[in-house]
Backbone bond lengths (Angstrom), bond angles and torsions (degrees), N, CA, C in turn:
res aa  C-N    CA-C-N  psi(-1)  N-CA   C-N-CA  omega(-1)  CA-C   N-CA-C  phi
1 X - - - 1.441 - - 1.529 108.16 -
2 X 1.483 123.36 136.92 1.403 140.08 174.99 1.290 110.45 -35.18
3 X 1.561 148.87 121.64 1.832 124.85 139.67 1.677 107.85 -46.21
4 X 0.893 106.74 140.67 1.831 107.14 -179.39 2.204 77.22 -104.17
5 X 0.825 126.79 -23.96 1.561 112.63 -168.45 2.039 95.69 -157.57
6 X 1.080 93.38 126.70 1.421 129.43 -176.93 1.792 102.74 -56.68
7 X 1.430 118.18 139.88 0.797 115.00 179.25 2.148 126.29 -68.82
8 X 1.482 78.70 -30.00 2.008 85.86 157.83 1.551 117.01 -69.43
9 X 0.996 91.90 -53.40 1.763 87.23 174.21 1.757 122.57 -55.35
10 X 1.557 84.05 -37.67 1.728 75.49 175.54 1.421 124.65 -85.52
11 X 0.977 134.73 -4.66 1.609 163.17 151.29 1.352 91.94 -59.63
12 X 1.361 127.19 -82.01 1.528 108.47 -174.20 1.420 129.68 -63.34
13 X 1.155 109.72 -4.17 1.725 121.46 159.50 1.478 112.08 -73.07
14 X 0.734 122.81 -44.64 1.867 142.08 -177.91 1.220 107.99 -57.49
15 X 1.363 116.56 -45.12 1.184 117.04 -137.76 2.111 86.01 -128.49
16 X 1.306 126.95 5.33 1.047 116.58 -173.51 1.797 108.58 -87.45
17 X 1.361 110.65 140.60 1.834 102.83 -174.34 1.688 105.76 -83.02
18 X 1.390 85.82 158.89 1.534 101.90 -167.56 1.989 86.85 -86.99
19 X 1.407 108.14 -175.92 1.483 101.49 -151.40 1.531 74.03 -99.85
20 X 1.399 124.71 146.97 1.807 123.17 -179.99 1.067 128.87 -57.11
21 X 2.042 113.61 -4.32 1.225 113.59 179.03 1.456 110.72 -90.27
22 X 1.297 117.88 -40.24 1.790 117.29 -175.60 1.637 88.20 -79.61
23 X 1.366 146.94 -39.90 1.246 125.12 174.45 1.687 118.97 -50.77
24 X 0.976 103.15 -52.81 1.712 116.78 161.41 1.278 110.69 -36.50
25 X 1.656 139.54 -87.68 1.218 138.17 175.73 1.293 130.98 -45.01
26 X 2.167 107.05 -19.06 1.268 98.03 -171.82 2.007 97.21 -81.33
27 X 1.032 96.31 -14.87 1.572 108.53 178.06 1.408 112.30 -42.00
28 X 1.588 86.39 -73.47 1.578 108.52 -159.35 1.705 85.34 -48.38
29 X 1.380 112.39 -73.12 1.677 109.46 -172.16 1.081 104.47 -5.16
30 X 1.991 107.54 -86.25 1.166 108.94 -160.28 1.642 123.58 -48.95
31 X 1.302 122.61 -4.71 1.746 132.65 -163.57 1.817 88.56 -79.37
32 X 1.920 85.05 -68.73 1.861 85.88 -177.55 1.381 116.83 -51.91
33 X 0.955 124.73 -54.24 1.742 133.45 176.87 1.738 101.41 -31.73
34 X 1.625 113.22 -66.19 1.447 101.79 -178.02 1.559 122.90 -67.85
35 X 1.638 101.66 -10.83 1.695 90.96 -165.00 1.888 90.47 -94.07
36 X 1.441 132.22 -11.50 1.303 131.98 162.78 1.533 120.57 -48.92
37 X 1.426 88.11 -44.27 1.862 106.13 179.62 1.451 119.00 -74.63
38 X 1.215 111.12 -20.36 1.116 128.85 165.83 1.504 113.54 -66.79
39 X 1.115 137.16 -40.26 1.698 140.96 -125.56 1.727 72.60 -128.95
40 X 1.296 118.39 -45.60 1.816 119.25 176.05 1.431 106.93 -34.49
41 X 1.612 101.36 -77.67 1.519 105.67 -177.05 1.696 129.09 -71.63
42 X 1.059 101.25 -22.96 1.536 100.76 152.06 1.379 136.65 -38.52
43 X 1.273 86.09 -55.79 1.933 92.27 177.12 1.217 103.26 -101.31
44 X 1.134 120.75 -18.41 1.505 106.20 166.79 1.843 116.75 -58.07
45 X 1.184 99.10 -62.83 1.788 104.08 162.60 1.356 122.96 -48.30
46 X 1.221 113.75 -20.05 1.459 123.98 -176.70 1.565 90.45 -78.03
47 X 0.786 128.46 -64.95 1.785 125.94 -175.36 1.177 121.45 -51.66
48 X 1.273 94.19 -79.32 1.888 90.39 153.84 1.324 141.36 -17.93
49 X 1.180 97.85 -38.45 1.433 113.34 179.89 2.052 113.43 -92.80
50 X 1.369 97.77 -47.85 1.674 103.94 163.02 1.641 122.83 -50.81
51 X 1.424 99.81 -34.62 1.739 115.35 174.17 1.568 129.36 -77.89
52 X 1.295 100.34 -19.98 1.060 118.83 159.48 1.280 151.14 -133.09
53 X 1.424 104.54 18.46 1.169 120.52 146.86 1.338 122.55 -141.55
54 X 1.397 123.74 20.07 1.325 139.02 165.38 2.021 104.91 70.86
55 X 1.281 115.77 36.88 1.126 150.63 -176.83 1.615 141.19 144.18
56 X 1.609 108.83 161.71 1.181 93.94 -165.99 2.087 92.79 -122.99
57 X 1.555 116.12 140.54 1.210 117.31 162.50 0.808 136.76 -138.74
58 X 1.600 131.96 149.94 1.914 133.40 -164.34 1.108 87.42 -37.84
59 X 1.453 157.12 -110.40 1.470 153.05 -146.90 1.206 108.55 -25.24
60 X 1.272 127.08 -61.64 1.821 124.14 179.37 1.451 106.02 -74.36
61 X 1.209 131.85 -21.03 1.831 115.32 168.37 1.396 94.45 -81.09
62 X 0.788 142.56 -16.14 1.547 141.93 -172.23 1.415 110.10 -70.21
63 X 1.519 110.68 -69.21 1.445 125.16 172.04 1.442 108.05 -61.61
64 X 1.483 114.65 -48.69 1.719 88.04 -179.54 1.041 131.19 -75.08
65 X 1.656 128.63 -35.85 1.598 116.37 153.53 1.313 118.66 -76.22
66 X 1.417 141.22 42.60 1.391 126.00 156.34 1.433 121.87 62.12
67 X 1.471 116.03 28.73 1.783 128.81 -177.90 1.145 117.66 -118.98
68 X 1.027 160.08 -156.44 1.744 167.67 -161.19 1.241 85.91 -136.81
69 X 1.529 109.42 172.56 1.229 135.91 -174.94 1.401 107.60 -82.40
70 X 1.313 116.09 -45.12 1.203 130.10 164.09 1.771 119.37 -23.01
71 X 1.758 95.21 -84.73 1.020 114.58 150.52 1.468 127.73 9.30
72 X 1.647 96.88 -81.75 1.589 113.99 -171.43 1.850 98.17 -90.31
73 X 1.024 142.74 27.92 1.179 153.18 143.16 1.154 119.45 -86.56
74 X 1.297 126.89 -62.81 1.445 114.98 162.55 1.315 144.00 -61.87
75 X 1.826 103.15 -24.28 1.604 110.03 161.44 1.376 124.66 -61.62
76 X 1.571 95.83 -25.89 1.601 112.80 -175.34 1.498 114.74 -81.25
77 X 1.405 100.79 -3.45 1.692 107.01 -178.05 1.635 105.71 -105.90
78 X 1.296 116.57 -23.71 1.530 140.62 130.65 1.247 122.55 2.25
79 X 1.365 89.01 -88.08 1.758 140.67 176.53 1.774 112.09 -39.78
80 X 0.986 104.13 -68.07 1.339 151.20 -168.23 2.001 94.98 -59.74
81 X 1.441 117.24 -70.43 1.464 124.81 -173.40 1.412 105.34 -84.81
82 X 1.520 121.90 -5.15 0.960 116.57 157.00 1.959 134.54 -90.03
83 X 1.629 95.85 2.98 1.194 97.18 -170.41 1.574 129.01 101.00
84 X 1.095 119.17 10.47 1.525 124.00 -163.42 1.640 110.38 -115.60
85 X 0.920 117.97 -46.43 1.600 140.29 179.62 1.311 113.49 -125.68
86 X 1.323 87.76 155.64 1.557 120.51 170.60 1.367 114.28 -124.77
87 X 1.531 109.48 126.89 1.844 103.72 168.95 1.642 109.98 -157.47
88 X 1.158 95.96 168.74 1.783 95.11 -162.94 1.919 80.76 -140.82
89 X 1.317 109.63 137.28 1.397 126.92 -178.33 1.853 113.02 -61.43
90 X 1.542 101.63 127.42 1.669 104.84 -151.09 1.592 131.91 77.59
91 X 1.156 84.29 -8.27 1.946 90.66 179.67 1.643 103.84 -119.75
92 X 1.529 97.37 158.21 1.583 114.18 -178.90 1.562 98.30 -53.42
93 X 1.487 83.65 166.54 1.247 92.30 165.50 1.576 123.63 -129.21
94 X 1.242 109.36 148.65 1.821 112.30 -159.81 1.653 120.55 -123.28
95 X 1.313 124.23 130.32 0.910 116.04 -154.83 1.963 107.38 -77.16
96 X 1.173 122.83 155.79 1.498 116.45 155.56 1.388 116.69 -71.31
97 X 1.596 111.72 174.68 1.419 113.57 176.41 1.563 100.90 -74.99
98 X 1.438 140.18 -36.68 1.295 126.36 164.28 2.135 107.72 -46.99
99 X 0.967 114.36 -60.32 1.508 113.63 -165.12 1.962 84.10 -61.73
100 X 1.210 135.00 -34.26 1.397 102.27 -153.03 1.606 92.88 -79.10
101 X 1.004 112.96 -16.18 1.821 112.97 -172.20 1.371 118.47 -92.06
102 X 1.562 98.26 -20.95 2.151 105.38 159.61 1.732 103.72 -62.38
103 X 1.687 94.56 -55.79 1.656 82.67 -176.86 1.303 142.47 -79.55
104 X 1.340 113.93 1.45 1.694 132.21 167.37 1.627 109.20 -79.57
105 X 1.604 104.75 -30.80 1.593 105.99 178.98 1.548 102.35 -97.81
106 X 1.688 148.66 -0.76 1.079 133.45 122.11 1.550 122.71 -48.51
107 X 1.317 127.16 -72.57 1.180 125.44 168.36 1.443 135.41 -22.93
108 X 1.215 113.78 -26.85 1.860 131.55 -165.33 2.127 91.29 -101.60
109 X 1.468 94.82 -17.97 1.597 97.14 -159.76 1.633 90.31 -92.65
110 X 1.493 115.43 -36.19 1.508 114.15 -172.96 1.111 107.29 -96.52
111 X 1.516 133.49 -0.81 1.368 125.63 137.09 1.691 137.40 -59.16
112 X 1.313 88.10 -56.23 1.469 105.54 177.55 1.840 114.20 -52.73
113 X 1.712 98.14 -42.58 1.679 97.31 176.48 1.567 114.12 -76.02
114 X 1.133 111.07 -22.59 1.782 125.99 161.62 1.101 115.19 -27.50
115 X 1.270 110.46 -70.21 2.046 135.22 -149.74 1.520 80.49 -86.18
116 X 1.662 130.46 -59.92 0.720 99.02 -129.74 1.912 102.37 -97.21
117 X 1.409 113.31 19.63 1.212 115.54 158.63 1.274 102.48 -98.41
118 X 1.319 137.87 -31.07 1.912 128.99 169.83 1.210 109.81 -35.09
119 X 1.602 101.82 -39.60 2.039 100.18 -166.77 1.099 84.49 -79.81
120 X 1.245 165.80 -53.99 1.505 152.37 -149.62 1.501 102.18 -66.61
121 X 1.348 116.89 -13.38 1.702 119.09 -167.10 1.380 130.76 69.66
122 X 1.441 103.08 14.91 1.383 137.03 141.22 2.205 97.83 -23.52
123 X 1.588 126.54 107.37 1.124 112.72 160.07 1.817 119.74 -44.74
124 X 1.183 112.40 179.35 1.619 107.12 -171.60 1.369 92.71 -93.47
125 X 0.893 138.76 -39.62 1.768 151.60 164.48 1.597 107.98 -10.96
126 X 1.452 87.55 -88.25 1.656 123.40 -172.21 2.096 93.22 -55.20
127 X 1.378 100.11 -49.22 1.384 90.79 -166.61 1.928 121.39 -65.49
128 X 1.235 80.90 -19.93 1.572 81.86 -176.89 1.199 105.42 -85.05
129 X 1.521 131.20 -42.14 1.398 131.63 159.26 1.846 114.32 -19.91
130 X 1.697 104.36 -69.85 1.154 119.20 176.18 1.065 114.37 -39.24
131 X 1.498 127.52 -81.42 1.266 141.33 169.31 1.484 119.54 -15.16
132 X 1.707 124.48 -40.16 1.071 133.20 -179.25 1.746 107.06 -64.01
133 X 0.804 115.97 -26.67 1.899 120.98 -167.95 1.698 86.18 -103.32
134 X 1.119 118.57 -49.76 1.862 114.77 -155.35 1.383 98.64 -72.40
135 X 1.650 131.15 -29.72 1.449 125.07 -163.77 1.829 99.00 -69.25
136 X 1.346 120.05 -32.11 0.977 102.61 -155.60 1.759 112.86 -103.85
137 X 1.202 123.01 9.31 1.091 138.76 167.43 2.109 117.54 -106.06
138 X 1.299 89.74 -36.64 1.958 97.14 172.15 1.310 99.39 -49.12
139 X 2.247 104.07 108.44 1.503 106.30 129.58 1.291 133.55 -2.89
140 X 1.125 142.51 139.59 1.510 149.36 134.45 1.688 103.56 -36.37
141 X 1.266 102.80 -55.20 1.531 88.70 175.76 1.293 123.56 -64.40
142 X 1.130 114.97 -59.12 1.540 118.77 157.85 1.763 104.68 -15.20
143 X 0.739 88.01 -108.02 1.787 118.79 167.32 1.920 97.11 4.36
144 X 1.121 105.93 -63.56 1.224 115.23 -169.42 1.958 124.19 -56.00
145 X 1.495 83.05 -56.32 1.321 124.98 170.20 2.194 108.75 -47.15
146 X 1.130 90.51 -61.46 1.840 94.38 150.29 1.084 136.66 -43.88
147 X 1.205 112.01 -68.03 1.944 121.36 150.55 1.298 119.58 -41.75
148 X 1.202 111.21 -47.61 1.580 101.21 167.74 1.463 132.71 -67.05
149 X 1.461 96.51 -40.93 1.869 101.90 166.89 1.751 102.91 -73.64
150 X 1.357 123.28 -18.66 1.659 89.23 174.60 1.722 127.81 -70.32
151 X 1.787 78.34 -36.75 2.050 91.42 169.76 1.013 114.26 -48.74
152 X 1.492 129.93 -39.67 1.788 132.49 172.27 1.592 106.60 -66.48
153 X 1.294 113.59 -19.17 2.021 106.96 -176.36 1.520 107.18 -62.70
């Protein structure tokens, strides 16, 4: 079978730098992108946790996402200047009306990617796993487009 592209050439494709400005921005993206995903599951756990146990605290965000106390102290200071929470040192912590409406529009997002890998026959296991990484990157269109094929299931 033909090389359609030479093994130097393709090495120098690989290996050629992006210009420092779109490397730069693709950065920053990716920075905001993770610190969004971050602020997602935060208040998402924050609810979760208020709903079922009629509060949420650094020890239980701690244990349920798998971080130090630390950790969820500084996200929460994060959290907090960003508008999402409220907390006072030793006391629960409570979401704002901005955080309760981040985490109802996570929640609707990690449902929706749920069902709509179940209908694929996706186990419930694997799917919720999935769902955890896919909710927070799925388009709106995307997103939409799901909802619409579940109404057709």
């Amino acid at each position: 079978m033909p090389r359609l592209v030479s093994k130097k050439v393709k090495t120098a494709i690989l290996l050629a730098p992006r210009p420092p400005a779109q490397q730069a921005e693709s950065l920053r993206r990716s920075r905001r992108d993770r610190a969004a995903e971050t602020a997602q599951d935060y208040v998402e756990a924050i609810a979760d946790l208020s709903a079922a146990r009629g509060e949420a605290r650094v020890v239980d965000l701690a244990r349920r996402l798998g971080v130090t106390h630390v950790t969820v102290n500084r996200t929460l200071a994060r959290l907090q200047q960003s508008g999402y929470v409220n907390t006072k040192p030793y006391r629960a912590i409570f979401l704002t009306d901005a955080g309760c409406k981040l985490a109802a529009e996570c929640k609707q997002r990690h449902e929706t990617v749920t069902a709509f890998l179940r209908s694929l026959g996706i186990s419930e296991k694997v799917a919720e796993l999935d769902a955890e990484g896919i909710e927070h990157h799925v388009s709106p269109e995307t997103l939409a487009a799901f909802e619409k094929q579940l109404k057709q299931y």
